[in-house]
TORLO-422343 format. One record per residue (C-alpha): chain; residue number from 1; x, y, z; residue in one letter. Coordinates in steps of 0.25 Angstrom, whole numbers, plus 5000, padded with zeros to 4 digits. Example, Ala and Ser with C-alpha at 12.3 -4.5 7.8 and 13.67 -1.06 7.14 Angstrom:
<pts>
+-------+------+------+------+------+------+
! chain ! resi !   px !   py !   pz ! resn !
+-------+------+------+------+------+------+
!     A !    1 ! 5049 ! 4982 ! 5031 !    A !
!     A !    2 ! 5055 ! 4996 ! 5029 !    S !
+-------+------+------+------+------+------+
</pts>
This chain:
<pts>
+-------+------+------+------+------+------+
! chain ! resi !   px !   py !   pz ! resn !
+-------+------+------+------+------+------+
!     A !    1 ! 4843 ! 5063 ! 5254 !    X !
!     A !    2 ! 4855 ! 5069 ! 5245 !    X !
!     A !    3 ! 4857 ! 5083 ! 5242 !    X !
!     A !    4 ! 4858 ! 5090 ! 5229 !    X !
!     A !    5 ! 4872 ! 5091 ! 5233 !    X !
!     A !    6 ! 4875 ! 5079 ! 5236 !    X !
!     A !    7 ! 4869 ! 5072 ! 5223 !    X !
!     A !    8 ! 4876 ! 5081 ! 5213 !    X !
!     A !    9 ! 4889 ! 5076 ! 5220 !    X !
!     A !   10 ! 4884 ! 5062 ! 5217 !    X !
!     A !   11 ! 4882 ! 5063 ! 5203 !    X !
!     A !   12 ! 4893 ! 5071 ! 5200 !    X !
!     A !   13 ! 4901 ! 5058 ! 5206 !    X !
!     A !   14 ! 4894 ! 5049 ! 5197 !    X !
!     A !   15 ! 4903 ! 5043 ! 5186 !    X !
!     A !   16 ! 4901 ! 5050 ! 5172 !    X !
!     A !   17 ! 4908 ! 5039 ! 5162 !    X !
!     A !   18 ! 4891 ! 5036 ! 5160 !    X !
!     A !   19 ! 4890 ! 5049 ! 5154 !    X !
!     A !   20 ! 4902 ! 5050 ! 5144 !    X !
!     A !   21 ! 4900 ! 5043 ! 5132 !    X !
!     A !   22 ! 4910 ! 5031 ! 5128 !    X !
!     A !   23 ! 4918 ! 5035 ! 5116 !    X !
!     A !   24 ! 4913 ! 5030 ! 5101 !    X !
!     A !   25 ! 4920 ! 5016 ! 5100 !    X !
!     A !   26 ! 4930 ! 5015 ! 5089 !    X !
!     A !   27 ! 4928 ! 5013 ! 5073 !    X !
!     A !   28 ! 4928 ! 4999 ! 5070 !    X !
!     A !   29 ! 4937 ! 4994 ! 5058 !    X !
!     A !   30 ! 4936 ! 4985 ! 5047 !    X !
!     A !   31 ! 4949 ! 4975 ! 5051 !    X !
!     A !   32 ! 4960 ! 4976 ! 5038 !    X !
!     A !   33 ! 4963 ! 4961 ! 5032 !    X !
!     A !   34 ! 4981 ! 4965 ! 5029 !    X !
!     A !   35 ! 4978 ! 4952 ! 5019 !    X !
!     A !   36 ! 4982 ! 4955 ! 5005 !    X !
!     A !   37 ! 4970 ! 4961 ! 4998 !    X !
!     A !   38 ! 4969 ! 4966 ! 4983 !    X !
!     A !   39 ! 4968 ! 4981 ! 4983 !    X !
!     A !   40 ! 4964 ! 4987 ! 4968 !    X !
!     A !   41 ! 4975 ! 4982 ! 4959 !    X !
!     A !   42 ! 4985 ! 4977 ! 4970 !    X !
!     A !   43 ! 4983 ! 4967 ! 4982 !    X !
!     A !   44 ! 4988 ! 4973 ! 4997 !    X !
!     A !   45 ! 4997 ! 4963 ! 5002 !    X !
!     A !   46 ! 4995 ! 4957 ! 5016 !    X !
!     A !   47 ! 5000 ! 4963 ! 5029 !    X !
!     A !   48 ! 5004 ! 4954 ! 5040 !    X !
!     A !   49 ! 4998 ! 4965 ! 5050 !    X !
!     A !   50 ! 5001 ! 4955 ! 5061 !    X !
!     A !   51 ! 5016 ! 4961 ! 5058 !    X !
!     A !   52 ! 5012 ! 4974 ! 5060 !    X !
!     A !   53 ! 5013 ! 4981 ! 5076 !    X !
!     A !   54 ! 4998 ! 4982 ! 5080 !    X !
!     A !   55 ! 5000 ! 4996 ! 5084 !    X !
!     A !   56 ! 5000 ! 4997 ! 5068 !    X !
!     A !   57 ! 4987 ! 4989 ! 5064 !    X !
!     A !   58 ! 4975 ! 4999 ! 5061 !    X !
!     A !   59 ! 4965 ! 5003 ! 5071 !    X !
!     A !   60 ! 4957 ! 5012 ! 5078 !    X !
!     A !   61 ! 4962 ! 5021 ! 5089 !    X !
!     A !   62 ! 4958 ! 5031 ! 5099 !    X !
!     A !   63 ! 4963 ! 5044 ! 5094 !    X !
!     A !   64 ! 4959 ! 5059 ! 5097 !    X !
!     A !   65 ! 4962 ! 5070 ! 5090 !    X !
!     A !   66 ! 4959 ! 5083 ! 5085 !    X !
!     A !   67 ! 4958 ! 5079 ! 5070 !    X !
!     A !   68 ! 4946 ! 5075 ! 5064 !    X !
!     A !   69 ! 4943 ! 5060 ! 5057 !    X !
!     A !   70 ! 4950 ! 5058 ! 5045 !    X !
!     A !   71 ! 4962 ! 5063 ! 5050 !    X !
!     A !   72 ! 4975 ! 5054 ! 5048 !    X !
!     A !   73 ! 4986 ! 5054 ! 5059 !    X !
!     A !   74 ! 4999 ! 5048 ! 5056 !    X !
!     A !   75 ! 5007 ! 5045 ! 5069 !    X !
!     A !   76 ! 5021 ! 5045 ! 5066 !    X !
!     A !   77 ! 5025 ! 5040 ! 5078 !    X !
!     A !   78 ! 5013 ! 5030 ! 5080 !    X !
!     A !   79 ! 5015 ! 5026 ! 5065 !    X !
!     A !   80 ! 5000 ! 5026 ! 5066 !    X !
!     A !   81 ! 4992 ! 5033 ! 5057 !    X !
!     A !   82 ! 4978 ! 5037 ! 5062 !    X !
!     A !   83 ! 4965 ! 5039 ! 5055 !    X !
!     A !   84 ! 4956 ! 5048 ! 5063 !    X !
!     A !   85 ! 4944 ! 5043 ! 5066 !    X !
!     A !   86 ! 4929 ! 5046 ! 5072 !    X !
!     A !   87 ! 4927 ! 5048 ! 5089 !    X !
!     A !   88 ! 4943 ! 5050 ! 5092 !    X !
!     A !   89 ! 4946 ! 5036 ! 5083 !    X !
!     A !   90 ! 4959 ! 5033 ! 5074 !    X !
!     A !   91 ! 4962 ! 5022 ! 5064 !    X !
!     A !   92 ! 4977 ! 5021 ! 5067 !    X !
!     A !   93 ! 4986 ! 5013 ! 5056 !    X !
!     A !   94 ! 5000 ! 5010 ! 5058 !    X !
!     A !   95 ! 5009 ! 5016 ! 5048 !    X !
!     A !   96 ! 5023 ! 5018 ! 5045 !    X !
!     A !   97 ! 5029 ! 5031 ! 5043 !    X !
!     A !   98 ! 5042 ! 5039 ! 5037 !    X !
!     A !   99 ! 5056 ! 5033 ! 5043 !    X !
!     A !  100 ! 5065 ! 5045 ! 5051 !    X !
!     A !  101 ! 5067 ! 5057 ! 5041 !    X !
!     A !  102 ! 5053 ! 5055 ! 5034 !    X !
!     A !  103 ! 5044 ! 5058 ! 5045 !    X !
!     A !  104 ! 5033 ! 5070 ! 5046 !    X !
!     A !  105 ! 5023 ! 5075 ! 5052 !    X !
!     A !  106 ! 5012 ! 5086 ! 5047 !    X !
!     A !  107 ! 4997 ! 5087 ! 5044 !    X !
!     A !  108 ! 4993 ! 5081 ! 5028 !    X !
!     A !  109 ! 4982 ! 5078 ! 5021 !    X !
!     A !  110 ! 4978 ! 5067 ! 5011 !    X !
!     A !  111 ! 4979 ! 5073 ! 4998 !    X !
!     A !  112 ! 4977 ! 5057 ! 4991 !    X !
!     A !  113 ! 4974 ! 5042 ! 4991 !    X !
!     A !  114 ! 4980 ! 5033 ! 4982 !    X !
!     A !  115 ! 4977 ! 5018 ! 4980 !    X !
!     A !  116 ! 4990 ! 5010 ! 4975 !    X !
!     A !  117 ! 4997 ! 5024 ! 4974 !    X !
!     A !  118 ! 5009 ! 5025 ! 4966 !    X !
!     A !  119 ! 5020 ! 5029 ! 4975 !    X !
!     A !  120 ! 5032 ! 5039 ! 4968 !    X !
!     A !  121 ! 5044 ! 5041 ! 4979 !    X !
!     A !  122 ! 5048 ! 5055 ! 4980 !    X !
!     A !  123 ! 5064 ! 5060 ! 4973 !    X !
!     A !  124 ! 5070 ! 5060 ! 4988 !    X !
!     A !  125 ! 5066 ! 5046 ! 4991 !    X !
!     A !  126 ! 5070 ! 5040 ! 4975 !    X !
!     A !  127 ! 5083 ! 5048 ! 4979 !    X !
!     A !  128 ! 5084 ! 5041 ! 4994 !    X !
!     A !  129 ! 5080 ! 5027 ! 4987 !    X !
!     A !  130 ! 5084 ! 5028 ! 4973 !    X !
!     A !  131 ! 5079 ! 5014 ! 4970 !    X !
!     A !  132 ! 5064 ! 5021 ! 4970 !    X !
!     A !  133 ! 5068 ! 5028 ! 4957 !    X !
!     A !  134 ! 5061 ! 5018 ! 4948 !    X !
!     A !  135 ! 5049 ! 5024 ! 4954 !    X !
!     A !  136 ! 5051 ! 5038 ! 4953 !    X !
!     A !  137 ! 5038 ! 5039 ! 4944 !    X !
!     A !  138 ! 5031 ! 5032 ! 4953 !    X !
!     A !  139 ! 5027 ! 5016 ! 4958 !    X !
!     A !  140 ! 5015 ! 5010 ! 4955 !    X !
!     A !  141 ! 5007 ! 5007 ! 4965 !    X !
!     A !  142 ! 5005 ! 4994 ! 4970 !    X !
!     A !  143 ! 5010 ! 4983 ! 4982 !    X !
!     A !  144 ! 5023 ! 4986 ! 4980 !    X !
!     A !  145 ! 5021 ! 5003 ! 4982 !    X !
!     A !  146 ! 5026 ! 5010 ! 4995 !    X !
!     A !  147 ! 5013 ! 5017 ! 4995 !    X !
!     A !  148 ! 5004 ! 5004 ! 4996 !    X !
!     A !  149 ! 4989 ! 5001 ! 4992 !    X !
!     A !  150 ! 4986 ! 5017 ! 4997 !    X !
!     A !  151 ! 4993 ! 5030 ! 4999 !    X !
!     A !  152 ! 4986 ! 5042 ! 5005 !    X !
!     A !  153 ! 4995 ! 5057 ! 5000 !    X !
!     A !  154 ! 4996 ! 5068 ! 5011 !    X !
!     A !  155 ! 4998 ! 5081 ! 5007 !    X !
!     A !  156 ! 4999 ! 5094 ! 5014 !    X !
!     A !  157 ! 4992 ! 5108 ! 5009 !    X !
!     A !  158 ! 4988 ! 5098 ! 4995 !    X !
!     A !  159 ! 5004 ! 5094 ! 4992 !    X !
!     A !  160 ! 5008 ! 5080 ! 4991 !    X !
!     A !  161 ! 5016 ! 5077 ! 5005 !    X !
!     A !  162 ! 5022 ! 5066 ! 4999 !    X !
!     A !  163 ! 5020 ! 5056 ! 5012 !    X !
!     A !  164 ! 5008 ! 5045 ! 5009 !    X !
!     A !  165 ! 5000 ! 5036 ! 5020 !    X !
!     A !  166 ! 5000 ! 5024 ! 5011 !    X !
!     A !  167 ! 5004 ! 5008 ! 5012 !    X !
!     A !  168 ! 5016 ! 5002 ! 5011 !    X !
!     A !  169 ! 5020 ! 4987 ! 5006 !    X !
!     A !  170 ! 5030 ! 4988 ! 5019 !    X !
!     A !  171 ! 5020 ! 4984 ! 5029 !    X !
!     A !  172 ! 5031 ! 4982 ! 5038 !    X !
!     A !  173 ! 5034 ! 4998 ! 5039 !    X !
!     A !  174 ! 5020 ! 5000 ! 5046 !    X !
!     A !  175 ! 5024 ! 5006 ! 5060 !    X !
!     A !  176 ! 5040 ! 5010 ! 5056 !    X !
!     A !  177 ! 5044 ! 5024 ! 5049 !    X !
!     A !  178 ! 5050 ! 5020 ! 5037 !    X !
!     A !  179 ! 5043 ! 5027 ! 5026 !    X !
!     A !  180 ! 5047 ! 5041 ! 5019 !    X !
!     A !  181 ! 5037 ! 5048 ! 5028 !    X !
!     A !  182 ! 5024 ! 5042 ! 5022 !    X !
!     A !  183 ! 5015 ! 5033 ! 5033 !    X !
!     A !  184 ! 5015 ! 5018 ! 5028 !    X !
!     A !  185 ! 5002 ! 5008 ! 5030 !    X !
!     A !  186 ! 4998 ! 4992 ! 5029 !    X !
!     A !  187 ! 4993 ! 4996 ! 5015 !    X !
!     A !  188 ! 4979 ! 4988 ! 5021 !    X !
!     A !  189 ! 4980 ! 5000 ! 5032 !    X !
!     A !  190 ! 4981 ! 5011 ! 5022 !    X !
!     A !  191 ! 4970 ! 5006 ! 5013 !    X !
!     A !  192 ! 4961 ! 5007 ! 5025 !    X !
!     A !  193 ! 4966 ! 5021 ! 5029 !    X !
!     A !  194 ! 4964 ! 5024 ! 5015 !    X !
!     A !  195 ! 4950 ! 5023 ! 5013 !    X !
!     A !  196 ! 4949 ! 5030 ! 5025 !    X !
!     A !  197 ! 4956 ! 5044 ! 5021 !    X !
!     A !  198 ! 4952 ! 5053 ! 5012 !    X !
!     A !  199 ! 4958 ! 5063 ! 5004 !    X !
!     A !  200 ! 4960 ! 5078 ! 5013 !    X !
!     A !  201 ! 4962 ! 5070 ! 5025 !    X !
!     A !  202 ! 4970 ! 5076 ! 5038 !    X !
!     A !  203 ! 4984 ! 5067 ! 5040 !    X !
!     A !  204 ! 4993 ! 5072 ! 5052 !    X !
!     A !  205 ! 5007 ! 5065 ! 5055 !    X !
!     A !  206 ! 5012 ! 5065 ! 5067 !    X !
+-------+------+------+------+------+------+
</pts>
């Protein structure tokens, strides 16, 4: 016969992994063709992504944290940006940042989203690189912009920071800091994270 005593001591040495729930598995993603694709008026030219590190491909990620979905994290560090995602999820994109001198960190929001945005470089860049002169008024965009197929504005309290998540021609820059402190992506990448993010959402740099 065993005991009361005895017993309880049993079960409290059975094994509980049968009682704690798996977590959710992870989202699954459509997979991006980098082939050349027509986009509105332009056509987004090919990416060799075979070139780029695999530690900057997209993908989902394990990821804690105290913000809610929606929320953009921009690693600086990583050169990852992630997309906070439902049951401790991310979408993590490789990215490249501002060069030494140009880098920050803070809490935005995203004030705007532009398809084939225009992009107008400020006086102090025109006055580092006086070649950008001819577009003072602003360069159409198109292909051939530094702001790619999409740029997403963060602003802080309402103004304009001036720093853009956006595509870049220069897929070679993806993982280096060589920007003016905005965070570069594949433009392919940056069309998906675009459709993704709406205007008022949370973006923290770190």
């Amino acid at each position: 016969m065993i005991d009361r005593r005895s017993l309880c001591l049993m079960l409290m040495a059975l094994p509980v992994a049968g009682c704690v729930e798996p977590p959710p598995p992870p989202p699954v993603l459509e997979p991006i063709s980098y082939a050349a694709r027509r986009d509105g008026a332009f056509t987004i030219p090919a990416v060799p992504i075979e070139q780029v590190p695999e530690a900057f491909h997209r993908q989902i990620v394990p990821m804690q944290s105290e913000h809610p979905p929606g929320t953009m994290i921009v690693d600086t560090n990583t050169r990852h940006l992630y997309l906070l995602m439902e049951n401790d999820y991310a979408l993590r994109y490789g990215i490249g940042v501002g060069r030494d001198g140009f880098g920050w960190r803070g809490a935005t929001d995203v004030f705007a989203r532009r398809s084939w945005p225009t992009w107008t470089p400020p006086p102090e860049m025109i006055r580092r690189q006086p070649e950008l002169a001819r577009w003072a008024d602003g360069q159409p965009g198109g292909p051939r912009n530094p702001l790619g197929a999409r740029a997403i504005y963060l602003a802080i309290d309402g103004r304009d920071t001036g720093y853009r998540i956006h595509g870049t021609p220069e897929w070679q820059s993806i993982g280096q800091a060589s920007s003016s402190g905005c965070f570069r992506m594949i433009n392919h990448d940056v069309v998906d994270l675009f459709d993704r993010v709406r205007a008022g959402a949370t973006v923290i740099v770190v």
